[in-house]
N, C-alpha and C positions, 0 to 999 in steps of 0.2 A: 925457425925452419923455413926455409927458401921451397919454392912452388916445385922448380925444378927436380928437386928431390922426391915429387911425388905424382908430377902431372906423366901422363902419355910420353911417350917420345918418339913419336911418329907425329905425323900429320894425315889423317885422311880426310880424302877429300872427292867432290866430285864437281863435274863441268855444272855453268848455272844453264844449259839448257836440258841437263837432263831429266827425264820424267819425275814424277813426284815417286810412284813405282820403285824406280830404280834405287831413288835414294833412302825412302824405307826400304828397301831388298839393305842396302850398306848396312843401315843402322842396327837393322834385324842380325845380319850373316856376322858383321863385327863386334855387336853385341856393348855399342858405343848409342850415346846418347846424341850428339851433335857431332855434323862433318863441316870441315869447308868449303866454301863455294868457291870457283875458280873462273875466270871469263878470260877473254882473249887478251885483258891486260893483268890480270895477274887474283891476287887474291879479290872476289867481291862480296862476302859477308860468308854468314852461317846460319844452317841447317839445322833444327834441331825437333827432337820426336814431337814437341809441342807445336810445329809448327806444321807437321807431318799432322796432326790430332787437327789443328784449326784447318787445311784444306779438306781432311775428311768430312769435317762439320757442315762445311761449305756444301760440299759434295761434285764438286769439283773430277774430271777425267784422270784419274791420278798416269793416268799410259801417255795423256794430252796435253798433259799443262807440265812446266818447264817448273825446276827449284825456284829459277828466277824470281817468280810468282808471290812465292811467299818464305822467302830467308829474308834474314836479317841482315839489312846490308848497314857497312859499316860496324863491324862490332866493336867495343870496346877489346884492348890485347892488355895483358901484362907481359913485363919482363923477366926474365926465366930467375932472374935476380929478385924479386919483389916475395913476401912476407906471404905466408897463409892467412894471415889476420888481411896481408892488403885486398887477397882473391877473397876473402867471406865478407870485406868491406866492400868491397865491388860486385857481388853477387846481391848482396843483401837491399844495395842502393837501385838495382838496375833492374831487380828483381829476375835473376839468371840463374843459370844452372851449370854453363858451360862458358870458358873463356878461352880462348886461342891464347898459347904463352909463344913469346919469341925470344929471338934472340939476334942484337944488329936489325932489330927491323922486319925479320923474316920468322914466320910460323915454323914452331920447331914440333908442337906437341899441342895438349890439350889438359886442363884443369876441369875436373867437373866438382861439381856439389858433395859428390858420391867418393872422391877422390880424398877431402878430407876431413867427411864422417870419419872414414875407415880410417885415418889416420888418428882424429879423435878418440876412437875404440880404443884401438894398439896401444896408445897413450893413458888409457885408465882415466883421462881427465871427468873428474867430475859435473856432471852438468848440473845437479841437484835432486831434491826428492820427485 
């Protein structure tokens, strides 16, 4: 089964200067685990609720300090083409939860961790006792 057939197909996303606030308010409202970060040249990493959890820790202005601060920049992408086994070899090694899928090069959607449990369910597969 190809990623594609089970990841997002949207992309959301928000600018890397906007508040920490804001971008838990996305994650919250869209009810998505990780967004993309976006800068004046194009895509610059990801967002995600754990990283949203480490500036709390910090304790950090979440109104005053930019995503910039703390995403991930550069994340690893798959192709909208690549294998579930390749996104749970890639989560597993990077220790992730979310990965940007493209397509040509460009973010089309999103794979999460969550994306295929649920697919695993549906499927009856076995995991063991």
């Amino acid at each position: 089964m190809r990623i594609s057939e089970i990841a997002t197909k949207q992309v959301i996303g928000v600018a890397a200067d906007d508040s920490l606030r804001a971008a838990g308010k996305h994650l919250a409202d869209d009810e998505i685990g990780a967004l993309l970060v976006f800068d004046s040249t194009g895509e610059a990493g990801i967002f995600s609720e754990r990283d949203l959890t480490r500036a709390v820790a910090d304790g950090v202005d979440l109104d005053e300090t930019g995503v910039e601060e703390y995403m991930t920049e550069s994340p690893i992408h798959l192709d909208e083409r690549a294998s579930i086994d390749e996104a749970i070899r890639a989560m597993t090694e990077y220790g992730i939860r979310h990965v940007p899928v493209t397509r040509a090069g460009a973010a089309v959607g999103m794979i999460s961790a969550r994306d295929i449990l649920a697919v695993i369910s549906r499927l009856g597969v076995p995991l063991g006792r």
